[in-house]
TORKOL-4160 file (C-alpha; in steps of 0.2 Angstrom, whole numbers, padded with zeros to 4 digits, m for minus):
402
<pt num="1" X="0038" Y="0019" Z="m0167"/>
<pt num="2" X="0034" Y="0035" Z="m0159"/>
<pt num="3" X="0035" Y="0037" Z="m0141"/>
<pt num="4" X="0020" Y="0040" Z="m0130"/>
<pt num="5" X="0022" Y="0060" Z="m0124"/>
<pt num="6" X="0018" Y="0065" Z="m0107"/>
<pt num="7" X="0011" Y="0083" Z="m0102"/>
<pt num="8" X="0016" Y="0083" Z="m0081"/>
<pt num="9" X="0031" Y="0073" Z="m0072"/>
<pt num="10" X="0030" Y="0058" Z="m0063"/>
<pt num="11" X="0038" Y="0061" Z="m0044"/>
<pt num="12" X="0048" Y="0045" Z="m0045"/>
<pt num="13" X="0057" Y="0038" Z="m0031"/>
<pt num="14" X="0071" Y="0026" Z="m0034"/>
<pt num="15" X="0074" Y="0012" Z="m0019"/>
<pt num="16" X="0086" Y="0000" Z="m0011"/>
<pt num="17" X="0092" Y="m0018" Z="m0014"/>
<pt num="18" X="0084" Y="m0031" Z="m0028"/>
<pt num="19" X="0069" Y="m0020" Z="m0030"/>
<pt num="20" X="0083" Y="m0007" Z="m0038"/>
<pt num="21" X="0089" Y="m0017" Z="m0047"/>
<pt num="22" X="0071" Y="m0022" Z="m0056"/>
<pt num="23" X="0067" Y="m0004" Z="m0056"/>
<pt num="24" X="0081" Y="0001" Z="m0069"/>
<pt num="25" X="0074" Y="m0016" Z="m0077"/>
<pt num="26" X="0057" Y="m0010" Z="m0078"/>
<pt num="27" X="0063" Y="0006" Z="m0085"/>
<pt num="28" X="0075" Y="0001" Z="m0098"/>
<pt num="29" X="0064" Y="m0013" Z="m0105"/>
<pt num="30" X="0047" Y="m0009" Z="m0102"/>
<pt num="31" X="0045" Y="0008" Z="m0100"/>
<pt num="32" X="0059" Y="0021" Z="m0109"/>
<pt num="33" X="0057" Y="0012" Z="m0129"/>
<pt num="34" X="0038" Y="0014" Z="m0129"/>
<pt num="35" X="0037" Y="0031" Z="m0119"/>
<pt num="36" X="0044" Y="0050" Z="m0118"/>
<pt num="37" X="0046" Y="0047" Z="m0098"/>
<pt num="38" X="0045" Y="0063" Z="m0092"/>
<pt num="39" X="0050" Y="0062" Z="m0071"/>
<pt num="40" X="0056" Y="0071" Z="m0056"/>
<pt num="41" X="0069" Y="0059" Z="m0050"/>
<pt num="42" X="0072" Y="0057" Z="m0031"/>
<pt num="43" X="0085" Y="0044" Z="m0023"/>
<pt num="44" X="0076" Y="0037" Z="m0007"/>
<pt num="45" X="0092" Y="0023" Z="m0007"/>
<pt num="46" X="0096" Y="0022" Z="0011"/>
<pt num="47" X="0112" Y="0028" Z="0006"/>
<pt num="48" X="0106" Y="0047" Z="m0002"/>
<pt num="49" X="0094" Y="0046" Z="0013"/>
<pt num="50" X="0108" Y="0044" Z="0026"/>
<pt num="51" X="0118" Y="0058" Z="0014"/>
<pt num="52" X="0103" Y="0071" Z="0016"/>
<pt num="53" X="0099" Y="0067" Z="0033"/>
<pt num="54" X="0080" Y="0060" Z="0026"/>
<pt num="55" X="0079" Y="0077" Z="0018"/>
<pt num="56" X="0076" Y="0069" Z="0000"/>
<pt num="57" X="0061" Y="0060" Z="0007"/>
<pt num="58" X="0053" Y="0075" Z="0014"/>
<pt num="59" X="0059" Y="0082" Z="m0001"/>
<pt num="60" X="0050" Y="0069" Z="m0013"/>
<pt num="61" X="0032" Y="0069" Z="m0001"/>
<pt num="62" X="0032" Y="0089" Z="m0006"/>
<pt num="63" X="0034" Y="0085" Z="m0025"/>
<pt num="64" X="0021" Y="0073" Z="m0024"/>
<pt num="65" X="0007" Y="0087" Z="m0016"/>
<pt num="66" X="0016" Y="0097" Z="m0032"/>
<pt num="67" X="0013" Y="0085" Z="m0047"/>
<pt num="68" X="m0002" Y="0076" Z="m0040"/>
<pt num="69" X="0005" Y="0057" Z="m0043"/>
<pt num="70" X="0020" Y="0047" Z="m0039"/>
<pt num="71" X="0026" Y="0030" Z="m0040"/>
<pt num="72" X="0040" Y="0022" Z="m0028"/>
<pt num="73" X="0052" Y="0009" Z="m0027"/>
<pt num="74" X="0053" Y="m0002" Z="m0012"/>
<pt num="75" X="0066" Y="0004" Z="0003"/>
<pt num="76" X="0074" Y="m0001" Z="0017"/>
<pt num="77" X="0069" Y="0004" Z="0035"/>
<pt num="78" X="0081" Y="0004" Z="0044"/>
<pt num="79" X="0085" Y="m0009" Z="0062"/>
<pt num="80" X="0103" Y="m0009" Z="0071"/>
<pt num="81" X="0110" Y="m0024" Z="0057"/>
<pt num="82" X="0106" Y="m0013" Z="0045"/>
<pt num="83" X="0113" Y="0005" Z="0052"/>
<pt num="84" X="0129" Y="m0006" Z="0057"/>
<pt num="85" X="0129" Y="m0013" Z="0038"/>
<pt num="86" X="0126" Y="0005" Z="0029"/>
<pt num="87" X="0136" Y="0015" Z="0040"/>
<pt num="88" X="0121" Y="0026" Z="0046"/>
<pt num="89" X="0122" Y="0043" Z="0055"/>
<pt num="90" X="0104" Y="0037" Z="0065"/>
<pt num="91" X="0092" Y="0025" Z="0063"/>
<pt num="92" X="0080" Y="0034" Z="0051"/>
<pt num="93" X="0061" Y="0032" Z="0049"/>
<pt num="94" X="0052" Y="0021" Z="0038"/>
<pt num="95" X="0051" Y="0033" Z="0022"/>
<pt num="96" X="0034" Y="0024" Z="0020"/>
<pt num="97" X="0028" Y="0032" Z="0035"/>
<pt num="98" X="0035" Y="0048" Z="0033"/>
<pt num="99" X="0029" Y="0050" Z="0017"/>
<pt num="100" X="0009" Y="0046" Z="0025"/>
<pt num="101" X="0010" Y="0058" Z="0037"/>
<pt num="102" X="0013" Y="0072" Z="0024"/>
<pt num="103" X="0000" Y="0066" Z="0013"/>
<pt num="104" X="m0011" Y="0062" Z="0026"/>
<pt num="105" X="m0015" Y="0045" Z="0015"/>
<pt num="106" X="m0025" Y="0029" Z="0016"/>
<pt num="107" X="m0014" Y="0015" Z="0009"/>
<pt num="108" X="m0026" Y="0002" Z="m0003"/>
<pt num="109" X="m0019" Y="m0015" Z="m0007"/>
<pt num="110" X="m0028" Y="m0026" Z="m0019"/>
<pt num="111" X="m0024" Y="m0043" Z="m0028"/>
<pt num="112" X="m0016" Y="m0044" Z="m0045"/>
<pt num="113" X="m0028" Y="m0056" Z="m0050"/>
<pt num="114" X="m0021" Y="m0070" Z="m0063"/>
<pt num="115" X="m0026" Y="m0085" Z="m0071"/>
<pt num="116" X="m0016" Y="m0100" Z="m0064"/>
<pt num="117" X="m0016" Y="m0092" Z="m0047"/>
<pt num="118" X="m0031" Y="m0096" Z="m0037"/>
<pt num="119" X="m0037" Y="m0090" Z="m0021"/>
<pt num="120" X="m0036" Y="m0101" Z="m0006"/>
<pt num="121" X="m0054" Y="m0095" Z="m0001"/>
<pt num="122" X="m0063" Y="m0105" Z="m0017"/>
<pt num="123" X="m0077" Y="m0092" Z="m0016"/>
<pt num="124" X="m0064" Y="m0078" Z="m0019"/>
<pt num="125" X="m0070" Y="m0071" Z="m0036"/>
<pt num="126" X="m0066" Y="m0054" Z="m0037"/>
<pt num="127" X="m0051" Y="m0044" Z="m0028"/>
<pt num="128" X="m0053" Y="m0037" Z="m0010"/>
<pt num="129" X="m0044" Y="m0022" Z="m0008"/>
<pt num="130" X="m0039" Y="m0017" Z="0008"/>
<pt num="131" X="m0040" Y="0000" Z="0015"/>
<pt num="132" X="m0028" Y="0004" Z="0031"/>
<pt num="133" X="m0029" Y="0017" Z="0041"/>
<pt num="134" X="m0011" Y="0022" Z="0045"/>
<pt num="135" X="m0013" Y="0031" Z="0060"/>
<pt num="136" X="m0012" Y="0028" Z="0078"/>
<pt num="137" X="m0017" Y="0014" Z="0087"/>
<pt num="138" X="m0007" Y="0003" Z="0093"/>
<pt num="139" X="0006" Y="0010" Z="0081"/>
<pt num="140" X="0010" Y="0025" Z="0092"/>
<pt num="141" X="0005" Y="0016" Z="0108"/>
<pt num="142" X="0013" Y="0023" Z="0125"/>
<pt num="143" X="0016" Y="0007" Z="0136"/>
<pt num="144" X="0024" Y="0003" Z="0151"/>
<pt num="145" X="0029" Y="m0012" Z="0162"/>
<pt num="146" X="0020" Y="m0012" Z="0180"/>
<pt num="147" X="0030" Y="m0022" Z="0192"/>
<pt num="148" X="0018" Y="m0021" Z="0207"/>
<pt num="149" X="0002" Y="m0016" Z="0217"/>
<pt num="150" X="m0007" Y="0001" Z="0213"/>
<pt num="151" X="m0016" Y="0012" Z="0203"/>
<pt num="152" X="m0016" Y="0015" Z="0184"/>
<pt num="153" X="m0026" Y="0031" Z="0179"/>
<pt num="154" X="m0031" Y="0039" Z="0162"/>
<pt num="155" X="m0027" Y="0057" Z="0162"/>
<pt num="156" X="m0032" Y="0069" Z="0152"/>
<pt num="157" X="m0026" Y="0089" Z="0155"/>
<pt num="158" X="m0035" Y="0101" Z="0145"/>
<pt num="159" X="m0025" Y="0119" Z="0139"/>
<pt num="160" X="m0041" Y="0127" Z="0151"/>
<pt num="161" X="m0036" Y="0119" Z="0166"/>
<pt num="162" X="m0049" Y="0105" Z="0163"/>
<pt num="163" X="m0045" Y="0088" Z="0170"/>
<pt num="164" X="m0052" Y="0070" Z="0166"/>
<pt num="165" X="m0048" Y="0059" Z="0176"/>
<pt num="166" X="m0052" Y="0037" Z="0173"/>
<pt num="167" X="m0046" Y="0024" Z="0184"/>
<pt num="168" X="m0039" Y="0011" Z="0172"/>
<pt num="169" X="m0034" Y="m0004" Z="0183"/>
<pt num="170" X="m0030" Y="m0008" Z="0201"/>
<pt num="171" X="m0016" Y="m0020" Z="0201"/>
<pt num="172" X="m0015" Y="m0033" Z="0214"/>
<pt num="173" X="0004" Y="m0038" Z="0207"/>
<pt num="174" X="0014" Y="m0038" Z="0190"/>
<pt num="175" X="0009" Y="m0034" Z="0172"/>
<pt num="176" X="0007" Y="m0021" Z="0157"/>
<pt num="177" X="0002" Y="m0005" Z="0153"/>
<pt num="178" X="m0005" Y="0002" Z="0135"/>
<pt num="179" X="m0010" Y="0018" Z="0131"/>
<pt num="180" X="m0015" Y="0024" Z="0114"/>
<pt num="181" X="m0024" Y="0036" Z="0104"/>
<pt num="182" X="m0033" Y="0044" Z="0088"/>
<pt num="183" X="m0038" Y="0059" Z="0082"/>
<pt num="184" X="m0054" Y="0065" Z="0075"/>
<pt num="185" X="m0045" Y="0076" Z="0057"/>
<pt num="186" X="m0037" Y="0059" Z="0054"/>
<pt num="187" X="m0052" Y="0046" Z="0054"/>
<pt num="188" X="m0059" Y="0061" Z="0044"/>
<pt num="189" X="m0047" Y="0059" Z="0032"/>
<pt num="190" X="m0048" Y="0041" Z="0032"/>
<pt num="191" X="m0067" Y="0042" Z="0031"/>
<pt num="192" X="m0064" Y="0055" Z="0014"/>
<pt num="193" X="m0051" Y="0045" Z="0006"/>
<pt num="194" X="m0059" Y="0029" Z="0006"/>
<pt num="195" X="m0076" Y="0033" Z="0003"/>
<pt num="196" X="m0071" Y="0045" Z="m0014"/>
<pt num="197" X="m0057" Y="0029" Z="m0021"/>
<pt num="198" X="m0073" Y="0017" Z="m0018"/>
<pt num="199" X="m0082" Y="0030" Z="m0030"/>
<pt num="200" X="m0066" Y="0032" Z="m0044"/>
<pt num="201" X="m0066" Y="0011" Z="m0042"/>
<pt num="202" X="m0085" Y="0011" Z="m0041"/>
<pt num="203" X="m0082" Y="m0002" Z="m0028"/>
<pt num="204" X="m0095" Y="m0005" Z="m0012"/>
<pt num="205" X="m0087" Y="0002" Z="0004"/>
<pt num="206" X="m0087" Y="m0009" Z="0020"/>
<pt num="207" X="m0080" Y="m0005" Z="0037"/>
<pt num="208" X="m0080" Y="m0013" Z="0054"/>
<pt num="209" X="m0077" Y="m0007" Z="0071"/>
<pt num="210" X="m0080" Y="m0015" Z="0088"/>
<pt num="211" X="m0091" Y="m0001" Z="0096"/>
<pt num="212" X="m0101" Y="m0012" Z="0107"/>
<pt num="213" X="m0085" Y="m0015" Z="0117"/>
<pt num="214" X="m0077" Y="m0002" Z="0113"/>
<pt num="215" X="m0089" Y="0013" Z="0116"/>
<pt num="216" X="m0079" Y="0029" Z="0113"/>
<pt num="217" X="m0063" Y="0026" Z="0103"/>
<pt num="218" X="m0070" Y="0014" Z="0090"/>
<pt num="219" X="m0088" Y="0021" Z="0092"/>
<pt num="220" X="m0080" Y="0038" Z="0086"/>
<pt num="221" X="m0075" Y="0030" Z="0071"/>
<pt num="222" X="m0093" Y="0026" Z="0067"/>
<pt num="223" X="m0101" Y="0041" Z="0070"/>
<pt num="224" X="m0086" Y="0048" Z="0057"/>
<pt num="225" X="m0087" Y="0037" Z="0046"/>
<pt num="226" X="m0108" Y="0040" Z="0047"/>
<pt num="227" X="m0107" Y="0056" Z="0047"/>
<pt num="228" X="m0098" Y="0060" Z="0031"/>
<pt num="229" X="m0107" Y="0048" Z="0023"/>
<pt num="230" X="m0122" Y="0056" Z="0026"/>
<pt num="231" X="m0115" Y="0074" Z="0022"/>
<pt num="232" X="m0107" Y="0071" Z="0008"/>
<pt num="233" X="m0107" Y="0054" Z="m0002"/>
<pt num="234" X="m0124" Y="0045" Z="0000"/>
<pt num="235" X="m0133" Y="0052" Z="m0016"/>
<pt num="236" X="m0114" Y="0050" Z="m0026"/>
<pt num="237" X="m0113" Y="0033" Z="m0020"/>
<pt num="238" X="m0133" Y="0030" Z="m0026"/>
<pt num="239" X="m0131" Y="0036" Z="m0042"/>
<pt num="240" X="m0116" Y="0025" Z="m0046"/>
<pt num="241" X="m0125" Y="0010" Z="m0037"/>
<pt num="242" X="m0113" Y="0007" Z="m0025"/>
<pt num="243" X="m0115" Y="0003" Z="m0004"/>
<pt num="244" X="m0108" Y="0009" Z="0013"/>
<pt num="245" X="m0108" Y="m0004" Z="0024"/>
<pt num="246" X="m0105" Y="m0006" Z="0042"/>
<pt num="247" X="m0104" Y="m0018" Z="0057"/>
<pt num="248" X="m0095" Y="m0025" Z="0069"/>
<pt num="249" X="m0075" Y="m0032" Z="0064"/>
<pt num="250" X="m0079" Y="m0050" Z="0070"/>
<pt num="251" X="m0097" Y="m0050" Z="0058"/>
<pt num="252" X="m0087" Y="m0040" Z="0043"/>
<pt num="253" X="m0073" Y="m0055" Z="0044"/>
<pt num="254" X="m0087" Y="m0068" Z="0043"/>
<pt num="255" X="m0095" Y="m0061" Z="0029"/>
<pt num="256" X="m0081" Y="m0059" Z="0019"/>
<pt num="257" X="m0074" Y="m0077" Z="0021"/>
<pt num="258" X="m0092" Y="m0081" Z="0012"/>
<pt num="259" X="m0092" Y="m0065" Z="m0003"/>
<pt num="260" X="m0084" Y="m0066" Z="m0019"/>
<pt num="261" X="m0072" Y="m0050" Z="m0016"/>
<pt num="262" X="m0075" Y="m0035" Z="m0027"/>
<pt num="263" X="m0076" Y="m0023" Z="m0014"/>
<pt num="264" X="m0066" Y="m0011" Z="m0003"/>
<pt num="265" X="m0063" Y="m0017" Z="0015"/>
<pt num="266" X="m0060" Y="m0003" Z="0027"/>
<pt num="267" X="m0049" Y="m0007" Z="0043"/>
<pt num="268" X="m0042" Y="0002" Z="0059"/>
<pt num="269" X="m0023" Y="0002" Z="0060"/>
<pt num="270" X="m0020" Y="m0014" Z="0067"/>
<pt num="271" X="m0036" Y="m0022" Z="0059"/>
<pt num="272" X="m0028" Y="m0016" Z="0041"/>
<pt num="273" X="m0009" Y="m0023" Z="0046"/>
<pt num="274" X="m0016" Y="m0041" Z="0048"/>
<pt num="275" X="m0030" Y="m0043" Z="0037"/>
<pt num="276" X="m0021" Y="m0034" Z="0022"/>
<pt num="277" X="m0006" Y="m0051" Z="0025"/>
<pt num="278" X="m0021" Y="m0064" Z="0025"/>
<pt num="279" X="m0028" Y="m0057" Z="0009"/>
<pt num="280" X="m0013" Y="m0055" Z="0001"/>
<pt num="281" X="m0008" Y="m0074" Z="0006"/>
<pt num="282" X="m0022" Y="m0080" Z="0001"/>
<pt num="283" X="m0022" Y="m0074" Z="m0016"/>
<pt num="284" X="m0006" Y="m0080" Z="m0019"/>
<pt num="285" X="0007" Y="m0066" Z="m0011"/>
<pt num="286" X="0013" Y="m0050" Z="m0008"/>
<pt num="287" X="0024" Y="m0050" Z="m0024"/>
<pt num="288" X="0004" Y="m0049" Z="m0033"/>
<pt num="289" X="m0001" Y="m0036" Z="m0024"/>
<pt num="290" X="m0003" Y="m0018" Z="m0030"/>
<pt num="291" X="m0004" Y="m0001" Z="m0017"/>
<pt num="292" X="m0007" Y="0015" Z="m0017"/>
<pt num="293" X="m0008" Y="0031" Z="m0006"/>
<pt num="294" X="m0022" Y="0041" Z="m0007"/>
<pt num="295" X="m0024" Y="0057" Z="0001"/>
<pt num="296" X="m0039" Y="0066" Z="0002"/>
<pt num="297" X="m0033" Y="0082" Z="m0008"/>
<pt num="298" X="m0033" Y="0073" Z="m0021"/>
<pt num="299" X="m0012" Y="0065" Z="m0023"/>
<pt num="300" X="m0009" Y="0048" Z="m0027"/>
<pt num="301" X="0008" Y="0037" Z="m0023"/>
<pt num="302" X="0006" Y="0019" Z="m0029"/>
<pt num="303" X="0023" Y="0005" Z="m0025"/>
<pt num="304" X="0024" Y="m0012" Z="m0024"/>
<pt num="305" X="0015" Y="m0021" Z="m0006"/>
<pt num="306" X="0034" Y="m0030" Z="m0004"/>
<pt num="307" X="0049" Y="m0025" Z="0002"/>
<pt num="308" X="0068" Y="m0024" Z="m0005"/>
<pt num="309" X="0070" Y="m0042" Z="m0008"/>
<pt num="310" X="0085" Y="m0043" Z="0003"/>
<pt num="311" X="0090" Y="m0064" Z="0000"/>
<pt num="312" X="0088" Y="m0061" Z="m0019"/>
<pt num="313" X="0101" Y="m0043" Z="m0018"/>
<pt num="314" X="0113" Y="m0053" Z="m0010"/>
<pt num="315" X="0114" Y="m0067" Z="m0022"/>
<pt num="316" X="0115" Y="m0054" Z="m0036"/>
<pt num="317" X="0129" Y="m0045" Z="m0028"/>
<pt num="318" X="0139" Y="m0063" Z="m0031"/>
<pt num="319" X="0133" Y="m0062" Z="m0048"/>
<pt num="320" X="0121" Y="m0076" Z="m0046"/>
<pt num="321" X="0104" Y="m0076" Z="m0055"/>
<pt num="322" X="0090" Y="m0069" Z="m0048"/>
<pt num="323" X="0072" Y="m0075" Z="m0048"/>
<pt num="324" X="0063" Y="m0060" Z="m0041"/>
<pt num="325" X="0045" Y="m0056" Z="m0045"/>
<pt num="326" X="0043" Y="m0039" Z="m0052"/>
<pt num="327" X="0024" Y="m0040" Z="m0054"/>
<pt num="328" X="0019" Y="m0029" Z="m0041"/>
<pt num="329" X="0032" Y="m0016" Z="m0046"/>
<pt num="330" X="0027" Y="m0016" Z="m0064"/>
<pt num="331" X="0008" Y="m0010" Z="m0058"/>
<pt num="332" X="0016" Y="0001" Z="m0046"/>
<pt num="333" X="0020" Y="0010" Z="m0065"/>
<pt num="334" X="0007" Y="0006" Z="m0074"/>
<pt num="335" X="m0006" Y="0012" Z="m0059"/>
<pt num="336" X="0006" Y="0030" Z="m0058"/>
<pt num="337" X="0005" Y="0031" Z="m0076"/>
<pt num="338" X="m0015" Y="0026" Z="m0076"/>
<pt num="339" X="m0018" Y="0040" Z="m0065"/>
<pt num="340" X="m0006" Y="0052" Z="m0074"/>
<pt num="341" X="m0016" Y="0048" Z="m0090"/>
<pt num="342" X="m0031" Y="0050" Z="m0081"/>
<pt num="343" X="m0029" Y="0068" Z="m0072"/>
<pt num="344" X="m0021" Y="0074" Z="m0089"/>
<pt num="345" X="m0033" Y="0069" Z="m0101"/>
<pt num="346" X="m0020" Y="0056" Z="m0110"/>
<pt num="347" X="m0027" Y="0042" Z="m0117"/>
<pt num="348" X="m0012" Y="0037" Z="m0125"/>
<pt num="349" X="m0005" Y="0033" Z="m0108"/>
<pt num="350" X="m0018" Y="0027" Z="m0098"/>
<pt num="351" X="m0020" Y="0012" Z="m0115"/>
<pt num="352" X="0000" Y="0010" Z="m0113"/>
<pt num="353" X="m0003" Y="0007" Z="m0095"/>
<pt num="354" X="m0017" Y="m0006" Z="m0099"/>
<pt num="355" X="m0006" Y="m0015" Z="m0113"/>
<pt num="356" X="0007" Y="m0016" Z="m0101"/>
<pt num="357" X="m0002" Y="m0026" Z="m0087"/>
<pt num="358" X="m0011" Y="m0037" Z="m0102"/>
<pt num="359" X="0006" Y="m0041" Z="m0107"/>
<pt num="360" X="0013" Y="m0045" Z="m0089"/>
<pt num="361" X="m0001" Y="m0056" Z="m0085"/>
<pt num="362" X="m0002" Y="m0062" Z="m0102"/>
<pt num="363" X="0017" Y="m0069" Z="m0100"/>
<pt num="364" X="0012" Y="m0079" Z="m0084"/>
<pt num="365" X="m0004" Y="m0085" Z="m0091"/>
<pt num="366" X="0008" Y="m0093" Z="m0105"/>
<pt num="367" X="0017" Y="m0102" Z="m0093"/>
<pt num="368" X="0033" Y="m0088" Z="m0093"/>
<pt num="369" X="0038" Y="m0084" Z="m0075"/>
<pt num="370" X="0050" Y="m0082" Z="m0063"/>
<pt num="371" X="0053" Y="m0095" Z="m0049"/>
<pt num="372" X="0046" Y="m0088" Z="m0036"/>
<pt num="373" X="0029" Y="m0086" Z="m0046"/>
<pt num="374" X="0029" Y="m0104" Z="m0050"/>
<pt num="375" X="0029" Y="m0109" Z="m0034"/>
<pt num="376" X="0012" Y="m0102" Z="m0032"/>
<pt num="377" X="0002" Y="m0106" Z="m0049"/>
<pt num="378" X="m0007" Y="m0120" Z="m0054"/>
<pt num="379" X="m0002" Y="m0120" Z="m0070"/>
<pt num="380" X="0006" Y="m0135" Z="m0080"/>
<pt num="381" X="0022" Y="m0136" Z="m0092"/>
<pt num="382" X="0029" Y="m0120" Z="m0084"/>
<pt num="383" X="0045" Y="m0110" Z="m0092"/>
<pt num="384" X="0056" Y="m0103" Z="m0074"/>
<pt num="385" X="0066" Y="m0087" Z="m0079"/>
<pt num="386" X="0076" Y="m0078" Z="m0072"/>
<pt num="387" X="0071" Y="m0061" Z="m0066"/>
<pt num="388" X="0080" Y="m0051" Z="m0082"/>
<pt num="389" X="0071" Y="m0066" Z="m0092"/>
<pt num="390" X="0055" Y="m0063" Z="m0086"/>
<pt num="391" X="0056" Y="m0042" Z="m0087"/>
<pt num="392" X="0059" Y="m0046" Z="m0108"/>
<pt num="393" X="0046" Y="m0059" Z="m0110"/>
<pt num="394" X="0037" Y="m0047" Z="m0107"/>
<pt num="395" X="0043" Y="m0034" Z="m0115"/>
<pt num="396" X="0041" Y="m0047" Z="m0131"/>
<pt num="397" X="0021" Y="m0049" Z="m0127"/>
<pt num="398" X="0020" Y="m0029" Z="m0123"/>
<pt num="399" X="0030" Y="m0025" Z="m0142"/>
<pt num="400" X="0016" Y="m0037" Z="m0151"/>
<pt num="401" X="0001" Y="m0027" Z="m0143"/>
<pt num="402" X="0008" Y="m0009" Z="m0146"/>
């Protein structure tokens, strides 16, 4: 059989721990017999990452501007266990975050949606894709403990000399202090990105805010979000018969406990952290979910919603089988590969990538799956596998569709 060409590289960035291990899994029995896989290779394992001083990362992010797509594997942010456990120089940055801030991406996660795997909310008919904003908020809070009477102020000191000035709180005794922040070029951003992958998803838009409380920082993301709209989307989303939506968070959540999905969902920072887990959970976990980074110039970066599988690595370092769910890092290939199709005009590849999840989701809908998805289907008579099992079972089911 001939193997599928591919005109521009992948930006490909290898990981740490069990999802490593299910990457060169991926590659060796899914991907390398059926195509010419043509990527720039970067090692994000903690231990290259420790080597380059996080160089590599930086490194990968500018490659991804360069090539226009990218697929990741999971990776390990480091804590004091883990500097202490890989020898570290520092306690790096999540590669995840540094790689957003170069971007300047919105990360969308939505449900790999099978049979045997229902949602916990019964009218739940379609995905719900999540769109985070990955900036700010509470995330890059300034916060401080106040352990008696006096004054706490806002401050504001402009590079003119201007001065604004709020009183935030008196305090009679004890208690907390938080201060955070935004920035008008990155809800603008936010605002771009989700409304244009609502248009290549041709997906309704909705997003909520609390603006009656919460006057000038989350009515600032309304008037954005409104105002590009207006400027620059409203006839494109018309013609393609598709709706921006807002209202308040606490009205958004209601309506969509009561919808049947099949839309985008656009959240603040902290709004996106937690509702993306409750979606996730309740379509089963975040081993089915797929994500991807979308900046508004136009560069994608699609992984897996999990991370490195740490209980699984450890097992298999003591050679014991593994049960690991590769789902979501299969459609973190075929997504990159969908989208390299896509901006190149390759069908071939963008019809490999749709065989590919056919014949993943095809193999659990037979019953074939690891352990950990058989603890969330509803499927009868199921066949556990191991992970390297699974990986070619599917490979079986992929080889009769080529």
């Amino acid at each position: 059989m001939k193997k599928i060409q591919m005109q521009t590289p992948l930006v490909e960035m290898d990981g740490d721990e069990m999802t490593r291990i299910l990457w060169k899994m991926i590659k060796d029995e899914l991907l390398l017999p059926f195509i010419d896989l043509n990527t720039e290779y970067y090692d994000l394992g903690l231990e290259y990452r420790n080597e380059t001083d996080d160089q590599v990362t930086v490194d990968a992010a500018e490659a991804t501007k360069k090539y226009g797509v990218a697929v990741k594997c999971a990776t390990i942010t480091p804590n004091k266990a883990r500097m202490e456990e890989y020898t570290l120089k520092k306690m790096y940055k999540s590669p995840n975050g540094t790689i957003r801030a170069i971007l300047d991406g919105t990360v969308f996660r939505a449900p790999i949606v099978v049979k045997g795997i229902e949602p916990c909310v019964k009218n739940w008919k379609k995905p719900i894709t999540i769109a985070r904003h990955a900036y700010g908020d509470v995330y890059k809070n300034t916060e401080m403990y106040i352990d008696g009477p006096g004054d706490a102020y806002l401050l504001f000191k402009g590079e003119n000399g201007e001065e604004k000035k709020e009183l935030i709180h008196h305090y009679e005794g004890a208690g907390v202090l938080q201060g955070m922040h935004n920035l008008d070029a990155s809800i603008t951003s936010f605002a771009k990105c989700c409304f244009n992958y609502a248009l290549d998803t041709k997906q309704s838009l909705w997003f909520g805010g609390k603006d009656t409380i919460s006057k000038i920082y989350d009515g600032r993301f309304k008037e954005i979000f409104a105002e590009v709209y207006e400027q620059e989307f409203k006839e494109k989303f018309e013609a393609a018969g598709i709706e921006y939506f807002y209202s308040l968070i606490d009205d958004i959540v209601a309506r969509v406990m009561k919808a049947e999905g099949g839309f985008i969902w656009a959240c603040k920072n902290y709004d996106g952290d937690v509702m993306s887990d409750m979606v996730s959970s309740a379509f089963g976990s975040l081993a089915m979910m797929t994500s991807v980074l979308v900046s508004p110039d136009g560069y994608y970066e699609y992984e897996a919603a999990h991370g490195t599988v740490q209980r699984h690595y450890y097992r298999h370092l003591k050679g014991e089988e593994t049960s690991t769910n590769s789902v979501a890092t299969i459609f973190a290939w075929t997504g990159a590969l969908r989208k390299r199709g896509e901006l190149d005009g390759n069908q071939e590849l963008m019809e490999f990538a749709d065989k590919l999840e056919k014949a993943t989701l095809g193999t659990i809908e037979d019953g074939r799956m690891t352990k950990d998805l058989a603890l969330i289907t509803t499927l009868k008579d199921v066949e556990v596998l191991n992970s390297e099992q699974f990986i070619k079972a599917i490979r079986e089911k992929l080889t009769s569709l080529m």
